[in-house]
C-alpha positions in Angstrom: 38.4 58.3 160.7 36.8 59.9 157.6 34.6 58.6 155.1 36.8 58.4 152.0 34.3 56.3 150.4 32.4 59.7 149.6 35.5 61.2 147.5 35.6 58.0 145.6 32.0 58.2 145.0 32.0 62.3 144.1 34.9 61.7 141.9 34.1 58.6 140.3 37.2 56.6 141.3 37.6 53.3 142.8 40.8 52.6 144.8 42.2 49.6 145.2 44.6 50.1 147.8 42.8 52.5 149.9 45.0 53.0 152.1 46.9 55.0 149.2 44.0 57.2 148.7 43.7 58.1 152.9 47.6 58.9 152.7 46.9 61.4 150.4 44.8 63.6 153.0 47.9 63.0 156.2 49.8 66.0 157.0 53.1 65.9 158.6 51.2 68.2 161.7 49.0 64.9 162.2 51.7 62.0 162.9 53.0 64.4 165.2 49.8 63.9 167.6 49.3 60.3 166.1 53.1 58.8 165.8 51.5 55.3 165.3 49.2 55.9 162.8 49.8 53.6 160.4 50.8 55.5 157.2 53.4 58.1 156.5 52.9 61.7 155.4 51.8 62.7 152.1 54.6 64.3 150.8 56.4 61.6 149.0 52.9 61.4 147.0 52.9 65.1 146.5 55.9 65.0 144.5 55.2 62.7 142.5 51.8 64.0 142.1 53.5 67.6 141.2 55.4 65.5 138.1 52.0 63.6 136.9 49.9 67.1 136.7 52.5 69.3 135.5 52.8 66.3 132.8 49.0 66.0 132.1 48.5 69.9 131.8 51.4 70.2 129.6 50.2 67.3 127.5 46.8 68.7 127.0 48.0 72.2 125.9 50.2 71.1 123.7 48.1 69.2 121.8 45.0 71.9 122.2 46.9 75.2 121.5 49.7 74.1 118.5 49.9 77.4 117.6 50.9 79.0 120.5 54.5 79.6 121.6 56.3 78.0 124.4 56.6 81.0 126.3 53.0 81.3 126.3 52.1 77.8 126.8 54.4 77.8 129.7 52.4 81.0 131.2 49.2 78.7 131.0 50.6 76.2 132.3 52.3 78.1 135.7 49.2 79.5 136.3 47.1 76.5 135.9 49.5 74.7 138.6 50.5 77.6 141.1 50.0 76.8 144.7 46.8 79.8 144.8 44.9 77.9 141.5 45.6 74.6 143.5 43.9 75.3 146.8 40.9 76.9 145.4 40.0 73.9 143.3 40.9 71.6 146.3 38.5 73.7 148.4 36.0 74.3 145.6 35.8 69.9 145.5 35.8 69.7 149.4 39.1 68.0 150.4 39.4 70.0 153.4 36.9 67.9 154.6 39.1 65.3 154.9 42.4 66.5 155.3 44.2 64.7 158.7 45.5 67.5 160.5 47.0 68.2 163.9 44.4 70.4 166.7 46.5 72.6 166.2 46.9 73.0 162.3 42.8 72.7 162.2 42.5 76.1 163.5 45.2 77.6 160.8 43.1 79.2 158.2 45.1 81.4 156.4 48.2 81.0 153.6 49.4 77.7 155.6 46.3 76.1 155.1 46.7 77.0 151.1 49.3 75.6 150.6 48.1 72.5 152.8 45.2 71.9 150.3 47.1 72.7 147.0 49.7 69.9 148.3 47.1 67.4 149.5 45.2 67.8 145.6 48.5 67.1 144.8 49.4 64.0 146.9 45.5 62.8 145.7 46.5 62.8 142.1 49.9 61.2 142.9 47.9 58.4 144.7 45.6 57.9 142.0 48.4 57.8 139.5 50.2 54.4 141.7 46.6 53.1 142.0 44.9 53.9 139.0 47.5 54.8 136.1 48.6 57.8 134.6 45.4 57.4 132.3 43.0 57.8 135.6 45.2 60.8 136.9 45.2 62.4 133.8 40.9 62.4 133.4 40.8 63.8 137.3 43.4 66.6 136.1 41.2 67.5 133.0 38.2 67.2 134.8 38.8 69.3 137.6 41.5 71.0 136.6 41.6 71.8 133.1 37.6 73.5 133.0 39.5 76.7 135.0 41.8 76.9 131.5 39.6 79.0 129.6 38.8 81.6 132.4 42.6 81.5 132.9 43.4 82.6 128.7 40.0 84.9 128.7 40.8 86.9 131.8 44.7 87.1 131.1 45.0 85.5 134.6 48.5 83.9 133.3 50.0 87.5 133.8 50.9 88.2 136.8 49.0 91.7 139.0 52.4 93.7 138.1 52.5 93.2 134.2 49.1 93.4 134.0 48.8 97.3 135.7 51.6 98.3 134.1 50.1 97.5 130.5 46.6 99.1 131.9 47.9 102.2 132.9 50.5 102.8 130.1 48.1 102.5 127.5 44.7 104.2 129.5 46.6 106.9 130.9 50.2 106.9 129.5 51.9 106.1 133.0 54.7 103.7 133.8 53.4 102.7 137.7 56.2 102.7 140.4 57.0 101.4 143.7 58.0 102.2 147.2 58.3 100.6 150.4 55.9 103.0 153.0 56.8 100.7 156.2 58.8 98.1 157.0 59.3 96.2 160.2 61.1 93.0 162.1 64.3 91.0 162.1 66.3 90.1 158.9 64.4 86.4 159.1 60.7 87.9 159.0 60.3 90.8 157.7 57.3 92.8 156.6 57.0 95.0 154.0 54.5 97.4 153.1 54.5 98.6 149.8 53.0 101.6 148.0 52.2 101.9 143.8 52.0 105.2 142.3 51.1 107.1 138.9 53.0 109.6 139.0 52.6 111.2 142.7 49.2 109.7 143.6 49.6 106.5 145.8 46.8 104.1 144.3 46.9 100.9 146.3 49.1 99.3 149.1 50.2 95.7 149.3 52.1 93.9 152.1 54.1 91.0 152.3 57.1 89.2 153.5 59.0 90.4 151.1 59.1 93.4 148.8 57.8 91.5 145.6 54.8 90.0 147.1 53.7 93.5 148.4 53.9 95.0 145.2 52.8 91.7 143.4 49.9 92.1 146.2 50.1 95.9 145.6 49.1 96.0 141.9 46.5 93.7 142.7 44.9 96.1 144.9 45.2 99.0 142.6 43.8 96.8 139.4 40.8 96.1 141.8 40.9 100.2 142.6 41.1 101.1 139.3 38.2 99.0 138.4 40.8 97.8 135.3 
């Protein structure tokens, strides 16, 4: 079993139920190989962790930022809380480390193992929320959370890769970008796309995907990156 002392100790927390705090790290993949382990998955405490730190983020810009609009508070906000945001800070504090996963989900390193770590940070924060109050969860969230909120405004990271090249290259070279597919392959339930943008005739980037918006999403990215913009 892991040492969940050490979290407690890096983050300056002290659980009383522990057992709350271990939950946090079980994947569903896990029970599958242990079915009597004795605590249940983490998603119930995902979901309620998703309600406490989209609460606590929303709280903290609204009271930092009163003149800013909705619209753009809720930009912030969906960027500070995105699934991609999520799994870099769980990574950056080390809760793979100590994530309970099935053989077979440990060697999964790619997008499924994203979206593992931004729900476990998620399920943690629920956990410390039942244990701790929303008062505890809240200082975790603008400790670890909140510090990537100035990069986010400075950088334009809200906006997504799309919105972004299009307002680069319309005002550097006058050129609305478009899109088209180049390849596509496999059935109607998994496609792949592969998706090419253009300034006028000259292809500047590809992006795939599994569907057509997150190869040009992926596509702009790659021409932003390209274009050195």
């Amino acid at each position: 079993m892991k040492d969940f002392s050490l979290l407690e100790k890096k983050f300056g927390l002290k659980f009383n139920n522990k057992d709350l705090l271990t939950q946090a790290f079980v994947h569903r993949s896990y029970l599958n190989e242990n079915p009597n382990f004795y605590l249940a998955h983490n998603e119930r405490l995902e979901f309620l962790g998703d309600a406490v730190l989209e609460l606590a983020v929303t709280e903290y810009i609204y009271r930092n930022y009163p003149k800013k609009s909705e619209g753009e508070l809720t930009s912030w906000r969906a960027s500070l809380v995105n699934a991609k945001t999520l799994s870099q800070i769980a990574k950056d504090l080390g809760l793979n480390d100590f994530l309970l996963l099935s053989k077979g989900e440990q060697k999964e390193l790619g997008k499924a193992r994203q979206y593992i770590l931004a729900n476990t940070l998620e399920a943690l924060i629920g956990a410390t929320y039942l244990d701790q109050g929303y008062g505890a969860a809240k200082e975790f969230v603008d400790k670890n959370l909140i510090i990537e909120l100035p990069e986010i405004i400075e950088k334009g990271l809200f906006r997504d890769n799309k919105s972004r090249f299009q307002e680069e290259s319309q005002e550097r070279v006058g050129i609305t970008p478009g899109y088209k597919a180049l390849e596509e392959w496999g059935p109607d339930h998994a496609k792949h796309f592969i998706i090419g943008v253009f300034l006028d005739e000259e292809l500047i980037a590809k992006g795939d995907g599994s569907s057509k918006q997150e190869a040009e999403e992926k596509a702009a990215k790659n021409a932003l990156e390209q274009k050195g913009w």
